[in-house]
Rosetta silent file (secondary structure, phi, psi, omega in degrees, C-alpha in Angstrom):
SEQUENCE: XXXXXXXXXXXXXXXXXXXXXXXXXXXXXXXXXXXXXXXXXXXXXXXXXXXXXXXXXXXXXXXXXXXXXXXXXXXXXXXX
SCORE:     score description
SCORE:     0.000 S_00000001
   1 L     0.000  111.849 -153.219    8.983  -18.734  -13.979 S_00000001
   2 L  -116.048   89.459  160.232    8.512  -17.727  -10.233 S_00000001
   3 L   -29.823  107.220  177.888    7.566  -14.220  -10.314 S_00000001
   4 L   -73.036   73.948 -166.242    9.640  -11.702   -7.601 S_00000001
   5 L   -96.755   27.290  171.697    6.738   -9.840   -6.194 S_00000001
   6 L   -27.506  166.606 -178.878    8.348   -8.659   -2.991 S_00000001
   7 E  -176.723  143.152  162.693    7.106   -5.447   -1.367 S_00000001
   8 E  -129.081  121.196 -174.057    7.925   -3.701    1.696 S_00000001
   9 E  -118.007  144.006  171.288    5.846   -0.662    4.035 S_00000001
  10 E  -152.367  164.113  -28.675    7.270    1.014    6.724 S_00000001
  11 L   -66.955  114.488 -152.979    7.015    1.986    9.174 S_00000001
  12 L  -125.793  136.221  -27.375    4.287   -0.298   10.476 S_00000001
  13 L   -68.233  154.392 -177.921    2.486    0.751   12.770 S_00000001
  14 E   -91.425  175.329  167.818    2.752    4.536   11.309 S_00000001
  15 L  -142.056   45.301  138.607    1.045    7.683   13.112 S_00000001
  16 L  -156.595  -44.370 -167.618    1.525    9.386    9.545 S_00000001
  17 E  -128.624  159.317 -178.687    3.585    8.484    6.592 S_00000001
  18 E  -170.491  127.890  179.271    3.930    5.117    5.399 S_00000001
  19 E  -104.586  133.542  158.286    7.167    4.301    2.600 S_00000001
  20 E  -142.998  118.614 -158.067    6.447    1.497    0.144 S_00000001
  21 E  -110.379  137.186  160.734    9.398    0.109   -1.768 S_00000001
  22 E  -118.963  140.292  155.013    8.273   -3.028   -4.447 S_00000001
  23 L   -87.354   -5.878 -175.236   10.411   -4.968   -6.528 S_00000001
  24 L  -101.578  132.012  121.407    8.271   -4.690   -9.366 S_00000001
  25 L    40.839   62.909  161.859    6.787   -1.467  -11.225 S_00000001
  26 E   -28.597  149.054  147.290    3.303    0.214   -9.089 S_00000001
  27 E  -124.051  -47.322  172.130    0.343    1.235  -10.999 S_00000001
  28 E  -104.821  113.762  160.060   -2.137    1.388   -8.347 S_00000001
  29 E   -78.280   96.975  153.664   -2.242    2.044   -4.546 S_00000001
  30 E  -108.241  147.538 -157.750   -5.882    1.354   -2.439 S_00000001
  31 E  -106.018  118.762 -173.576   -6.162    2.082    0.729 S_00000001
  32 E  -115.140  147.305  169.438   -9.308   -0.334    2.154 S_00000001
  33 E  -109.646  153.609 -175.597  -10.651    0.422    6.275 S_00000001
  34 L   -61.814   -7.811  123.017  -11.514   -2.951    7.739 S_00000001
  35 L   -47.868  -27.820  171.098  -14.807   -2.968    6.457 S_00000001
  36 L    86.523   30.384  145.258  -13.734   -2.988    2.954 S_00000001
  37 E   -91.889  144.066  175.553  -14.476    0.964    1.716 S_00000001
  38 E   -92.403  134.236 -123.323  -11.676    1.843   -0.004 S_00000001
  39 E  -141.999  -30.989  171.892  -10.906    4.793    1.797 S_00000001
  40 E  -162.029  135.532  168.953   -7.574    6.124   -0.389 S_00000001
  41 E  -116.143  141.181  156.240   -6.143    5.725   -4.145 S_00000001
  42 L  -136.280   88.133  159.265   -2.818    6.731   -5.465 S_00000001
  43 L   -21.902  100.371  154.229   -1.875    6.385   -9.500 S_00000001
  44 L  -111.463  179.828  161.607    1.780    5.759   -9.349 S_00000001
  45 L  -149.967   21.095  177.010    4.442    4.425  -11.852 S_00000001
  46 L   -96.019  162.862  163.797    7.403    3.932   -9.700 S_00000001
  47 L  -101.614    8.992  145.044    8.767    0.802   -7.783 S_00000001
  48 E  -161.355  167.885 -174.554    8.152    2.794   -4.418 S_00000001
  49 E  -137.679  159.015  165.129    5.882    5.639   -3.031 S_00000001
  50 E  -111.531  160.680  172.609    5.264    7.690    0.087 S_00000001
  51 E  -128.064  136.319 -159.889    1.576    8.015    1.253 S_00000001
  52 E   -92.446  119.260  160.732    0.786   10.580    3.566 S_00000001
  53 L  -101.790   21.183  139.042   -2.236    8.647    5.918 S_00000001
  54 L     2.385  -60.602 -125.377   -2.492   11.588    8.355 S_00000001
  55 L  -103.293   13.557 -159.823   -6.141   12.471    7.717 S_00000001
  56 L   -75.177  177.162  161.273   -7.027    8.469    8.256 S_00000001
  57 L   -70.390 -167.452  160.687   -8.611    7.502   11.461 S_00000001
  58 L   -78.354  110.348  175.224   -6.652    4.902   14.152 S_00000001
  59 E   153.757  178.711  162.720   -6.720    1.671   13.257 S_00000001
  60 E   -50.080  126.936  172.770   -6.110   -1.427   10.731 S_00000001
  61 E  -136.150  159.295 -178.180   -6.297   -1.186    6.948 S_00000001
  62 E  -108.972  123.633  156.445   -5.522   -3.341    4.239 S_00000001
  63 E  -119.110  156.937  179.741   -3.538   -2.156    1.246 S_00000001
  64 E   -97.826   70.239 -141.900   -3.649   -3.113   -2.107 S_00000001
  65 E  -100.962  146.154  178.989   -0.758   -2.585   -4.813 S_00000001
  66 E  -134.747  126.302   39.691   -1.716   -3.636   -8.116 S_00000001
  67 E    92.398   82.140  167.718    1.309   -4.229  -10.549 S_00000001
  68 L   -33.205  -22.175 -156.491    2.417   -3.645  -14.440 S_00000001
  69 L   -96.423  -29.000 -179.613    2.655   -7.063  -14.396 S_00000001
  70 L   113.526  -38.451  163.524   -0.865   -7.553  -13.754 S_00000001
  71 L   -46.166  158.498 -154.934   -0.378   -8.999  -10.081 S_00000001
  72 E  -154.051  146.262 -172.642   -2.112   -7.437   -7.275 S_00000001
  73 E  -150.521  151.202 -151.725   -0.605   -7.774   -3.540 S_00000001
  74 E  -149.269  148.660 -156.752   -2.308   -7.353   -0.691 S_00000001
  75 E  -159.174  144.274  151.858   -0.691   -6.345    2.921 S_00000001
  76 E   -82.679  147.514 -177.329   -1.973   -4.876    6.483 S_00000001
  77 E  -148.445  165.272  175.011   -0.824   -1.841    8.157 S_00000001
  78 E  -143.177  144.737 -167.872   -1.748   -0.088   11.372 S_00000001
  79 E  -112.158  126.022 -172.113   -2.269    3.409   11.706 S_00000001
  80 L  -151.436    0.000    0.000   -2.245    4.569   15.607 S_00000001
C-alpha cells in the first residue's frame, strides 16, 4: 500500500503568498528559517491553504505539512 503523499507550493520563489494544494487532508503547517526556529504555524483541515509570508524576512525556509494520516512532508521555498 504505497501511500499518495503528493503536495504542491507555488509560487516558488514567492515575494508574498505562497498556495499549497496536497493530495491528502492538512492538519499542520510550520514554517522553519534555515536555522531551524520555527518561525510560522497554521492549524488547517483542508487538502490546500494559502499562507500569507509577507512579514517573513528574504530568504530560504523549510516547510513542514504534517498529515491526518500521520505523515509529515517536508519541502523548501524561497521568499525574495
Amino acid at each position: 500500500n504505497e501511500l499518495d503523499n503528493s503536495f504542491n507550493i507555488y509560487p516558488n520563489p514567492s515575494n508574498g503568498v505562497i498556495n499549497i494544494q496536497s493530495s491528502n487532508i492538512i492538519k499542520t503547517i510550520n514554517i522553519y528559517n534555515m536555522i531551524g526556529n520555527l518561525v510560522m504555524v497554521k492549524n488547517i483541515s483542508n487538502n490546500q491553504s494559502t499562507l500569507n509570508i509577507e512579514n517573513l524576512t528574504n530568504g530560504v525556509y523549510l516547510i513542514e505539512l504534517k498529515l491526518n494520516n500521520g505523515s509529515i512532508l517536508n519541502s523548501k521555498f524561497i521568499k525574495k
